[in-house]
N, CA, C and O of each residue as an XYZ file, in Angstrom:
708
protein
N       8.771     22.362    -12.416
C       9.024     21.072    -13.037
C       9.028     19.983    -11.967
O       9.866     20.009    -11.066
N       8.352     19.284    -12.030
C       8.266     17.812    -11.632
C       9.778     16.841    -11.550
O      10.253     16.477    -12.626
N      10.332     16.539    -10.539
C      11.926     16.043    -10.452
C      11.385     14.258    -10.619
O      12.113     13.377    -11.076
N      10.228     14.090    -10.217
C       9.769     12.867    -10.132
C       9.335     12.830    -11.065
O       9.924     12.013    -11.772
N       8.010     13.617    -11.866
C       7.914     13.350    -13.705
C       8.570     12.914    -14.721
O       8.319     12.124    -15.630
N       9.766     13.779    -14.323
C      10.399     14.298    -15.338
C      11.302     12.447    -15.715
O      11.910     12.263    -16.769
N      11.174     11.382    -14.666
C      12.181      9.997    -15.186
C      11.301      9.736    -15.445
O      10.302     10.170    -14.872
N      11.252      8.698    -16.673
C      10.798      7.505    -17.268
C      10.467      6.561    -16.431
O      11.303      6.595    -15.529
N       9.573      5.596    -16.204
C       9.434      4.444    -15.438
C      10.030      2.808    -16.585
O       9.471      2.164    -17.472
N      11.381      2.727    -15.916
C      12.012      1.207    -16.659
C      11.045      0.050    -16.501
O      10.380     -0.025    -15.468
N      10.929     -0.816    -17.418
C      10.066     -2.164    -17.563
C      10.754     -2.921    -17.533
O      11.055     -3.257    -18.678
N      11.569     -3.812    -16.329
C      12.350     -4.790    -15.991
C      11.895     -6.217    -16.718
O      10.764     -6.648    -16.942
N      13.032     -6.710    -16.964
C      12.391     -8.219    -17.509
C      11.637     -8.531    -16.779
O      11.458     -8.268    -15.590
N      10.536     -9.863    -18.350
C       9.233    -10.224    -17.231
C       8.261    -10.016    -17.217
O       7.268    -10.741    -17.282
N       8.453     -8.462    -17.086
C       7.183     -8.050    -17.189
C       6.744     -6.721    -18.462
O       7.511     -5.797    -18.733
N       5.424     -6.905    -19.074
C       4.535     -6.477    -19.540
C       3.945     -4.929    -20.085
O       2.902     -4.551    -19.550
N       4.517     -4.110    -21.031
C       3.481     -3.131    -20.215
C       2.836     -2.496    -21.925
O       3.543     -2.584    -22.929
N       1.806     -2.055    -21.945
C       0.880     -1.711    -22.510
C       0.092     -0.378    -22.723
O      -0.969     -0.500    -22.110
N       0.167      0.945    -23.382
C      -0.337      2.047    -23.110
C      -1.699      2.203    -24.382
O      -1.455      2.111    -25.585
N      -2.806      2.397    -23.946
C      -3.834      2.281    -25.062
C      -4.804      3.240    -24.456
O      -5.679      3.013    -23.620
N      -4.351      4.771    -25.265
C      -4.553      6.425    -25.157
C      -4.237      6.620    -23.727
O      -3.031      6.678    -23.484
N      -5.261      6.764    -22.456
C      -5.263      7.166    -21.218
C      -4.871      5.715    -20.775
O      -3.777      5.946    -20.261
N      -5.086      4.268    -20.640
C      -5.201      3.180    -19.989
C      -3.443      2.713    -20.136
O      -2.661      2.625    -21.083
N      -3.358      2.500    -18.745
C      -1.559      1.899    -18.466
C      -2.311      0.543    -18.307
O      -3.351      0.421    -17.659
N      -1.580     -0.610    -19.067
C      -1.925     -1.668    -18.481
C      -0.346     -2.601    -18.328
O       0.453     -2.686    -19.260
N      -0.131     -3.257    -16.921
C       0.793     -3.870    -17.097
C       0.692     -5.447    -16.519
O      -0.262     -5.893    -15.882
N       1.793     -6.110    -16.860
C       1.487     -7.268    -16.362
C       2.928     -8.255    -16.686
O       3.747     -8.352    -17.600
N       2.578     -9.166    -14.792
C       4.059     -9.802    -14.529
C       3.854    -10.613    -14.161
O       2.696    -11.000    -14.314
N       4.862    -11.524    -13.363
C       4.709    -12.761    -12.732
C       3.884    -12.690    -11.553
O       3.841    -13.751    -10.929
N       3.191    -11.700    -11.055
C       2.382    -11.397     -9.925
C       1.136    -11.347    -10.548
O       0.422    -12.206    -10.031
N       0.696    -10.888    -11.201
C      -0.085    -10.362    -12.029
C      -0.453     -9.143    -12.823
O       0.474     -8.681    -13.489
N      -1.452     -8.606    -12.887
C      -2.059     -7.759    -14.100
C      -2.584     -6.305    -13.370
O      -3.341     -6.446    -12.410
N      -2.242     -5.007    -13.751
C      -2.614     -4.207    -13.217
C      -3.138     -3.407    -14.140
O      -3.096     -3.779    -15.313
N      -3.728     -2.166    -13.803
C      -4.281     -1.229    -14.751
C      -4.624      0.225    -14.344
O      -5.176      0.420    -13.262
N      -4.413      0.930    -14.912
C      -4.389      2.768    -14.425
C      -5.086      3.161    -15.365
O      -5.160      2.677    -16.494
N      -5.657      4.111    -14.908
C      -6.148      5.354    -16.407
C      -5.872      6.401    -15.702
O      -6.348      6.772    -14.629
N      -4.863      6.982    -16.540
C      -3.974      8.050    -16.598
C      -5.264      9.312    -16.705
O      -6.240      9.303    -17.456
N      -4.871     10.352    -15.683
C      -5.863     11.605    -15.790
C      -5.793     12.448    -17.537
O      -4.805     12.470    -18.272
N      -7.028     13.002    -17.791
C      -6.684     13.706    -18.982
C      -5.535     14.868    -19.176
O      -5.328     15.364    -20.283
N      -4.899     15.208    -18.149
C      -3.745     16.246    -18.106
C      -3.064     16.250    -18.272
O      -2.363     17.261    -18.217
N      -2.499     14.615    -18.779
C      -1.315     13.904    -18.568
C      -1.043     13.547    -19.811
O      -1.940     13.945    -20.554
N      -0.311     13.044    -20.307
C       0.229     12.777    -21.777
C       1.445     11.257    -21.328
O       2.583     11.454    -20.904
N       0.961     10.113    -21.510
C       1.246      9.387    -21.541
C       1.902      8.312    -22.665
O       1.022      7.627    -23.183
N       3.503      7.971    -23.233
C       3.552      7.125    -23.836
C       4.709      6.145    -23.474
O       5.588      6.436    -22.663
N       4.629      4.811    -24.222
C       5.677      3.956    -24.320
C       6.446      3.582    -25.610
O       6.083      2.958    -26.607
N       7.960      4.324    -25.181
C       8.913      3.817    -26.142
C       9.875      2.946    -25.409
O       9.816      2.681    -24.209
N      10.925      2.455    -26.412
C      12.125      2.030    -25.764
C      12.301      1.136    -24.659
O      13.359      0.852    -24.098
N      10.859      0.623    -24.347
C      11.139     -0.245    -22.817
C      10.358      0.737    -21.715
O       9.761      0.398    -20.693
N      10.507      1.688    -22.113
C      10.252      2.986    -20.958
C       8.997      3.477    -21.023
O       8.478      3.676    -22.121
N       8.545      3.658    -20.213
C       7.266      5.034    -20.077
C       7.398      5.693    -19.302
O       7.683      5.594    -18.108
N       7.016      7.078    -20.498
C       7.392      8.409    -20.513
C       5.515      8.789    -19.859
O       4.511      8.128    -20.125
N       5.621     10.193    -18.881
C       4.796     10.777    -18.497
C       4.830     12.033    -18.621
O       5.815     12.572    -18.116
N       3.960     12.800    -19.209
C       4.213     14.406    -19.291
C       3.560     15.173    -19.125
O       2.670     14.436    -19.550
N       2.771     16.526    -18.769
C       2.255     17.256    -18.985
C       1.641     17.596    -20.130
O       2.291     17.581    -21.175
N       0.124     18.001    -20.122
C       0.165     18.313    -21.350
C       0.031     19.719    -22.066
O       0.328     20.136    -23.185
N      -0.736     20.450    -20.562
C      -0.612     21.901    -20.409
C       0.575     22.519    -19.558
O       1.271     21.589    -19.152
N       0.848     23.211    -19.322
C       1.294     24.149    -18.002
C       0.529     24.730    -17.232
O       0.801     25.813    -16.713
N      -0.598     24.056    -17.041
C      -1.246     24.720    -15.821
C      -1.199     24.240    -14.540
O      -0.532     23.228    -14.756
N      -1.526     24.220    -12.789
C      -0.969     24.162    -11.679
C      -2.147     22.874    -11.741
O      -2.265     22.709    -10.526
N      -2.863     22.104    -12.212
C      -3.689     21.305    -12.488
C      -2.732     19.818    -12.962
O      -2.678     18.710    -12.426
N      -2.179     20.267    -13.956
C      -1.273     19.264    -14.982
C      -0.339     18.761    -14.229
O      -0.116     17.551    -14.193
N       0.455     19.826    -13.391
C       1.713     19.854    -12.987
C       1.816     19.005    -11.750
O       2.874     18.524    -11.342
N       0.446     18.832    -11.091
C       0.268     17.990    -10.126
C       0.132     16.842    -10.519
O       0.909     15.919    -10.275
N      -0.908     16.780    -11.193
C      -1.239     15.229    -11.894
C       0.022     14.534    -12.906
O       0.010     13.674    -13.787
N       0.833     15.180    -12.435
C       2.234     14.989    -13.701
C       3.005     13.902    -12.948
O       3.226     12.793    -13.435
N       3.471     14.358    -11.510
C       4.468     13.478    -10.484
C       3.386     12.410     -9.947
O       3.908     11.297    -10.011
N       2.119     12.337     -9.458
C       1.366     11.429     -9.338
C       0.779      9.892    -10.400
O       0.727      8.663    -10.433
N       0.508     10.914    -10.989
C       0.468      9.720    -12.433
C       1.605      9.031    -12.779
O       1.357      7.946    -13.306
N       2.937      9.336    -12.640
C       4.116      8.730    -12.806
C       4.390      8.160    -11.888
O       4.900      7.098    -12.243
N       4.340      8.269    -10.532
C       4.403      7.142     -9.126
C       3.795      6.387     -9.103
O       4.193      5.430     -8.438
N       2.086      6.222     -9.955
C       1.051      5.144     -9.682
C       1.723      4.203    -10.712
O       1.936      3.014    -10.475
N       2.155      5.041    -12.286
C       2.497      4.170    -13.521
C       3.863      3.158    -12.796
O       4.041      2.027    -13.248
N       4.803      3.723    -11.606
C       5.827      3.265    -11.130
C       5.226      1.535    -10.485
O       5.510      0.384    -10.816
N       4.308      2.119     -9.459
C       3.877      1.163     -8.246
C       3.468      0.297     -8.984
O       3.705     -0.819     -8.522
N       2.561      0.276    -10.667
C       2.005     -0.810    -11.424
C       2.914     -2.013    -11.583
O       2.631     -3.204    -11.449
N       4.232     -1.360    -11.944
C       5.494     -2.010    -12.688
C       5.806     -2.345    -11.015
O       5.423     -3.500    -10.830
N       6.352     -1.774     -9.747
C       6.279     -2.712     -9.013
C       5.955     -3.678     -8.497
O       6.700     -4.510     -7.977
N       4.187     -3.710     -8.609
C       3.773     -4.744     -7.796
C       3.943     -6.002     -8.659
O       4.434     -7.017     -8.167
N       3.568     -5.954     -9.861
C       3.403     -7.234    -10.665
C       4.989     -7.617    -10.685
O       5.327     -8.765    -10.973
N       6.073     -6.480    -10.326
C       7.117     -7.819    -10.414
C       7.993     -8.289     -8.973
O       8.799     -9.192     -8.747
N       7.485     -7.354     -8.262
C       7.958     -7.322     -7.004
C       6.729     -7.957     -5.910
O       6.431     -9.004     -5.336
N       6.180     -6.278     -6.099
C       4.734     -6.690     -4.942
C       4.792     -6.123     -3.636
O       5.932     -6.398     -3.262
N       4.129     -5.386     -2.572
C       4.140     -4.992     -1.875
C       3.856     -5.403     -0.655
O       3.088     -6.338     -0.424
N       4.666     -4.496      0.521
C       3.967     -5.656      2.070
C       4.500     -4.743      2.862
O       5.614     -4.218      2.842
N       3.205     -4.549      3.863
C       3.308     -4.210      5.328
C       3.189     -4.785      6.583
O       2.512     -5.780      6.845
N       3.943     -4.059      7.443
C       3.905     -5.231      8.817
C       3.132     -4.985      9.877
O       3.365     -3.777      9.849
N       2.436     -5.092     10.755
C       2.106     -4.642     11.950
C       2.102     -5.387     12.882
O       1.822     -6.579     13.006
N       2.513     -4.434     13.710
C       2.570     -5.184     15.673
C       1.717     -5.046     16.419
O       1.116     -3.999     16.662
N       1.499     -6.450     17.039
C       0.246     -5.854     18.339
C       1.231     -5.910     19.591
O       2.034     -6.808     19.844
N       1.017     -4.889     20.229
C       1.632     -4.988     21.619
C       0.311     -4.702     22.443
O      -0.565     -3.907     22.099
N       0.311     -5.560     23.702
C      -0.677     -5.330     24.730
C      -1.085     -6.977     25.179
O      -1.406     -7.891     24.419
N      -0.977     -7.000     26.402
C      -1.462     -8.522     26.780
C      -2.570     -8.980     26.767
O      -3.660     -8.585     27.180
N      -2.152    -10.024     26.159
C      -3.284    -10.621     25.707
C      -3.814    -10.604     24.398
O      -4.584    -11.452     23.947
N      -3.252     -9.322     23.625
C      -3.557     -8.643     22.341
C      -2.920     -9.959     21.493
O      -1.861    -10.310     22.015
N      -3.357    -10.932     20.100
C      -2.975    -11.282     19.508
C      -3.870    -11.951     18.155
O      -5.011    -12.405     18.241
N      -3.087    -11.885     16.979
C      -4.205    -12.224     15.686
C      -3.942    -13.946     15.290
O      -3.238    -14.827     15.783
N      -4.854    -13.886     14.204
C      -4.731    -15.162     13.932
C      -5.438    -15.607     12.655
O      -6.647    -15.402     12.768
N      -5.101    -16.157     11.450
C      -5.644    -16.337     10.361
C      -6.676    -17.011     10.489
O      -6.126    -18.083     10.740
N      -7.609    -17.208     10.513
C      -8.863    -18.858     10.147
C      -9.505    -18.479      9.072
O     -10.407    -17.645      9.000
N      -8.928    -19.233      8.061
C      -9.873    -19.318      6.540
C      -9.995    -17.772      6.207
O      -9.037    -17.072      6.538
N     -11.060    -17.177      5.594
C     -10.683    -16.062      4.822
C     -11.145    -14.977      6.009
O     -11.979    -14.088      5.841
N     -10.555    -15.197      7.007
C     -10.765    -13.766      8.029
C      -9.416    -13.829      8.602
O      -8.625    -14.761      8.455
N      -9.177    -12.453      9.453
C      -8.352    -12.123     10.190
C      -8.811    -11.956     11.860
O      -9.292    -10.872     12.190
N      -8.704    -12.692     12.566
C      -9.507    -12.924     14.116
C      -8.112    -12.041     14.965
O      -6.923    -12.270     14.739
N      -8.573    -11.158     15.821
C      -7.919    -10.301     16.458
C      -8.317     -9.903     17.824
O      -9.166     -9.015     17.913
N      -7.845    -10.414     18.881
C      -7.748    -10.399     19.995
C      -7.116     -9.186     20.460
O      -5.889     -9.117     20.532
N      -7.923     -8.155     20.802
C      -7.377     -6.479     21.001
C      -8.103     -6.082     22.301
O      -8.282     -4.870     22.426
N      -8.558     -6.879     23.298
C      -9.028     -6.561     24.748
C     -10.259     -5.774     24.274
O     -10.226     -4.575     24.551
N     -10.931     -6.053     23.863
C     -12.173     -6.009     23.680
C     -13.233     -7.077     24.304
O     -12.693     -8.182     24.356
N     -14.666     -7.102     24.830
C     -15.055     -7.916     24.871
C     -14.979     -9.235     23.869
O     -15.079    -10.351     24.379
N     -14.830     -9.117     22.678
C     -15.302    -10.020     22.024
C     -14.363    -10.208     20.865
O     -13.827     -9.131     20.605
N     -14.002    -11.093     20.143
C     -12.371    -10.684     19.602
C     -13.333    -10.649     17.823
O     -14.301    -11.269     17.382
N     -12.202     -9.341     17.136
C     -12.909     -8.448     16.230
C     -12.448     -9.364     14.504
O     -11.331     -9.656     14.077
N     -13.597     -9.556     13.984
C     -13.052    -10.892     12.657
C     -12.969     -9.347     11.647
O     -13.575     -8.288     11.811
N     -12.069     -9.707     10.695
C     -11.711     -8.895      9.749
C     -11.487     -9.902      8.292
O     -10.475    -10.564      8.059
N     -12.684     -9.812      7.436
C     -12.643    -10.611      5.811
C     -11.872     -9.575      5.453
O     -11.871     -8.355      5.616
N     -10.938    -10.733      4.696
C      -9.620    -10.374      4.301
C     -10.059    -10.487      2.553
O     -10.538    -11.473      1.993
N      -9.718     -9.141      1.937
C     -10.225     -8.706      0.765
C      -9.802     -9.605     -0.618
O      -8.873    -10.389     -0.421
N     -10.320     -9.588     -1.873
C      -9.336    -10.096     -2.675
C      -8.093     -9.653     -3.155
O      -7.804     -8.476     -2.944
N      -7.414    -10.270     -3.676
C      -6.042     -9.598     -3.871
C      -4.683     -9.404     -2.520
O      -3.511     -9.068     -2.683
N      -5.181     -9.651     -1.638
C      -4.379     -9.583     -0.467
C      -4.425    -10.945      0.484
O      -5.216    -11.827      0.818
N      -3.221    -10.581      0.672
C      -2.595    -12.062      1.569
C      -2.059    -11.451      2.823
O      -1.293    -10.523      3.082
N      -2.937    -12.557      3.688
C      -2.195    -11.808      5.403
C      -1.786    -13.474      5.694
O      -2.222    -14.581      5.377
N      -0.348    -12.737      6.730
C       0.015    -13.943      7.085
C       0.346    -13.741      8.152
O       0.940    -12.667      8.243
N       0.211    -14.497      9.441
C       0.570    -13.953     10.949
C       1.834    -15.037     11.117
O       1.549    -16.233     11.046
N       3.052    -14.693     11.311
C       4.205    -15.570     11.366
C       4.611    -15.617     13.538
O       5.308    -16.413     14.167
N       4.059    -14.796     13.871
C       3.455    -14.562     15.487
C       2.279    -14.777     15.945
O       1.350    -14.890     15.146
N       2.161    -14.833     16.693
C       1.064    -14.189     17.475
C       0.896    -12.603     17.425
O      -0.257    -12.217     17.231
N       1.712    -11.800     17.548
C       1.822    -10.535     17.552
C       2.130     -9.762     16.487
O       2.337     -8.553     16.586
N       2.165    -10.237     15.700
C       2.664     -9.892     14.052
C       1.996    -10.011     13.044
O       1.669    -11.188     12.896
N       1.575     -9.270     12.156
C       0.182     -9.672     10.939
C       1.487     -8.891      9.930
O       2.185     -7.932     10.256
N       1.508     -9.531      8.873
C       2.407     -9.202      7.518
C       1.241     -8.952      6.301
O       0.392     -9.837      6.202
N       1.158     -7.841      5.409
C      -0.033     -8.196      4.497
C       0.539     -7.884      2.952
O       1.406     -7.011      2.943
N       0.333     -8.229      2.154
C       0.685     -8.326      0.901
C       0.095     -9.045      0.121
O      -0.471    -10.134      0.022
N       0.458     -7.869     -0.587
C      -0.222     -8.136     -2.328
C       0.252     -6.943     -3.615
O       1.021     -6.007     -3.399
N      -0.275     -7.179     -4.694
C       0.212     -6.241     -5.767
C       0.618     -4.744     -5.944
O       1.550     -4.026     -6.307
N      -1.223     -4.708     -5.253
C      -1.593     -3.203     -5.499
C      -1.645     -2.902     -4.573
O      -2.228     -3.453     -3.640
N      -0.654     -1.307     -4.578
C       0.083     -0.730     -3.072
C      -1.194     -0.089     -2.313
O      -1.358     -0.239     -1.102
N      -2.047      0.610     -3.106
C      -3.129      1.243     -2.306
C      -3.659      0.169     -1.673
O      -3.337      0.195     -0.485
N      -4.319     -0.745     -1.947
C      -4.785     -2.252     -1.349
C      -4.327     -2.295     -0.449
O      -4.961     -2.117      0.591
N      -2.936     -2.568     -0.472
C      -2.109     -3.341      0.817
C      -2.355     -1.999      1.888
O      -3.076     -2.112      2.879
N      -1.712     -0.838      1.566
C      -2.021      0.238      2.322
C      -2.906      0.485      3.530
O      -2.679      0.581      4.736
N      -4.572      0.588      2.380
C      -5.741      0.426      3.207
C      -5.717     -0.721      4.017
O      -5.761     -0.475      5.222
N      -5.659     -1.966      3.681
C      -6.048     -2.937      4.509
C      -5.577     -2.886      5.902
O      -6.239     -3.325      6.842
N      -4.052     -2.168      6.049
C      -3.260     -2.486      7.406
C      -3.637     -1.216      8.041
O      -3.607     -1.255      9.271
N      -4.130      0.365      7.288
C      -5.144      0.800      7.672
C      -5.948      0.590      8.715
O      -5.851      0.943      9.890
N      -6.922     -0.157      8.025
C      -8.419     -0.644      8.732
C      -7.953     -1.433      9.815
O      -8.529     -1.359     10.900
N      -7.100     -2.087      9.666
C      -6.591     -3.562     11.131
C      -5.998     -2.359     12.152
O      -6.163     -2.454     13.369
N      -5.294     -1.221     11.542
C      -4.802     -0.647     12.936
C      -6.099     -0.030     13.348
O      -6.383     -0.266     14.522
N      -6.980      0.716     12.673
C      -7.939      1.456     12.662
C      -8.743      0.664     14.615
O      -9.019      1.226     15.675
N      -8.785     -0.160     14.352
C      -9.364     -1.640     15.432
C      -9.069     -0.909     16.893
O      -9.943     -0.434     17.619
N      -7.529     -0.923     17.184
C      -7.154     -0.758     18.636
C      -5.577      0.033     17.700
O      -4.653     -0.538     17.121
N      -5.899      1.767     17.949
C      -4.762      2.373     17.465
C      -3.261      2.273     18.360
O      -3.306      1.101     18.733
N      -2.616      2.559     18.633
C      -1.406      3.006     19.477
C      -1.987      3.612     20.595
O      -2.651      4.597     20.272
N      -1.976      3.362     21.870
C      -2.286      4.729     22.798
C      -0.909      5.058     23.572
O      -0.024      4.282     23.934
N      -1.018      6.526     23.715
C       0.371      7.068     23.945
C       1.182      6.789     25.714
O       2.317      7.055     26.108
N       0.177      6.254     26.316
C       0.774      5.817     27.555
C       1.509      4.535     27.591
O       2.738      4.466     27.595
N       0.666      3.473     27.618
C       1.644      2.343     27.599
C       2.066      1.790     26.034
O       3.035      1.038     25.925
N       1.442      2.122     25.075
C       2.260      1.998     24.066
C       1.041      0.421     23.106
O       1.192     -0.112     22.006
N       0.139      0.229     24.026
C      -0.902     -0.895     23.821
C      -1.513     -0.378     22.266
O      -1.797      0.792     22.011
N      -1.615     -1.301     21.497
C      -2.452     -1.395     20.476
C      -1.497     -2.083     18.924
O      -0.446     -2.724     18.884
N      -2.222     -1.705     18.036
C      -1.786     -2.471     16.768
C      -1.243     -0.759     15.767
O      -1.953      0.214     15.512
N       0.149     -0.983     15.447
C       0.737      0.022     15.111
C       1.916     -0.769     13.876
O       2.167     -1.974     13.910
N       2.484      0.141     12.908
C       2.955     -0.319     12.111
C       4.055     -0.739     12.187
O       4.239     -0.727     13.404
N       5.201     -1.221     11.611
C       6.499     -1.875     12.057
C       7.719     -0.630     11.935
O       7.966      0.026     10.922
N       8.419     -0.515     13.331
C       8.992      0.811     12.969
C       8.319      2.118     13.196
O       8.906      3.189     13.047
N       7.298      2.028     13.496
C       6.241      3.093     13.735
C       7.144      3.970     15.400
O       7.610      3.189     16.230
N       7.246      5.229     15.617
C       7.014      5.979     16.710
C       6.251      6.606     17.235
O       5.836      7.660     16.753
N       5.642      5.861     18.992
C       4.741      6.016     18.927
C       5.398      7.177     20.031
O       6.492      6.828     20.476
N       5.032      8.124     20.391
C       5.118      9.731     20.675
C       4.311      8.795     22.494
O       3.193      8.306     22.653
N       5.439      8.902     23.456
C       4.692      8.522     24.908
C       4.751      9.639     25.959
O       5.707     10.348     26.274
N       3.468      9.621     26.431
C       3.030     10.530     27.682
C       4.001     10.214     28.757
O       4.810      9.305     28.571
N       3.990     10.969     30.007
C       4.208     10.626     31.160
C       3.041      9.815     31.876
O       3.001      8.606     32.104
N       2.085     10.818     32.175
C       1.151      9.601     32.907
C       0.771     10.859     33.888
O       1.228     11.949     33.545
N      -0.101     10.800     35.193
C      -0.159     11.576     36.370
C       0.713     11.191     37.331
O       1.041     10.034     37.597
N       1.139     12.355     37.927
C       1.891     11.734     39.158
C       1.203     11.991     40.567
O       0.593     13.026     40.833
N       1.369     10.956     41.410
C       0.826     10.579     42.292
C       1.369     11.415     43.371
O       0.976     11.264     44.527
C-alpha cells in the first residue's frame, strides 16, 4: 500500500480543480495546470478533495498510484503557492545577470554562456552570485536550474562552480607537495 496514495490531495481556497475521466485540471491565482492521470490509476473529486487509487493490484498500478498523487499534489501547489529554486555561483569572477529574456553567466569560460529563459519561468538574480528561479510547474523550475548548473558543475577541490542552495559539495584534499 501506498502511505502517500493512500491521502487525498486538499483544494485550499482559491483555487480550482477539475477531474474530466484521466485529465486533472486545476487552476489558481498563479495559474492553470493540467495532468493526465496514467490509465492505472483511478482518479476522482469529491468533497473538496481528490482521491487517487489504484485500479488493479498489480506492481504496475501500485507505482503509478504514489506518483500520480504527488504530481495531482504539485498541480494544487504551484497555482496557489508556486515553486522556486536557488543557486550559487562561487568562483572569481563567476557571476550572472538577467538582460531581457536571457540569463548571461560569467563561469570562467572564454566567453560568458547566454541561457533563454523558457516560458513559464522567472529568474531573478538578487546578487551577483545568486540566480533564484520560479514558476508554477515544479518539473519546469527543476529542469531549468538543472541546465544553469549543468554550465560549470561544483568541482570537488575548491568548491568553484554553480551548485544549488544548501547543496554539499563532498571536498578533496588536493596533492601534497
Amino acid at each position: 500500500m501506498s502511505r502517500i496514495g493512500k491521502k487525498p490531495v486538499p483544494i485550499p481556497s482559491g483555487v480550482t480543480a477539475k477531474v474530466d475521466g484521466q485529465l486533472v485540471s486545476v487552476k489558481g491565482g498563479k495559474g492553470e495546470l493540467k495532468f493526465l492521470v496514467p490509465e492505472d490509476v483511478i482518479v476522482a473529486f469529491e468533497n473538496n478533495e481528490i482521491k487517487v487509487d489504484p485500479r488493479t493490484e498489480t506492481k504496475k498500478a501500485r507505482a503509478l498510484w504514489g506518483m500520480s498523487r504527488s504530481m495531482v499534489n504539485n498541480l494544487v501547489i504551484g497555482v496557489s503557492k508556486g515553486f522556486e529554486k536557488k543557486l550559487e555561483i562561487t568562483g572569481v569572477g563567476y557571476k550572472a545577470a538577467v538582460a531581457g529574456k536571457n540569463l548571461q553567466l560569467s563561469l570562467g569560460y572564454s566567453h560568458d554562456v547566454s541561457f533563454a529563459i523558457p516560458e513559464g519561468i522567472a529568474i531573478v538574480t538578487p546578487k551577483p552570485t545568486e540566480v533564484m528561479i520560479t514558476g508554477i510547474d515544479k518539473r519546469a523550475v527543476g529542469q531549468v536550474a538543472a541546465e544553469i548548473r549543468a554550465f560549470r558543475p561544483p568541482e570537488p577541490y575548491k568548491g568553484k562552480g554553480v551548485k544549488y542552495a544548501g547543496e554539499f559539495i563532498f571536498r578533496k584534499e588536493g596533492k601534497k607537495k
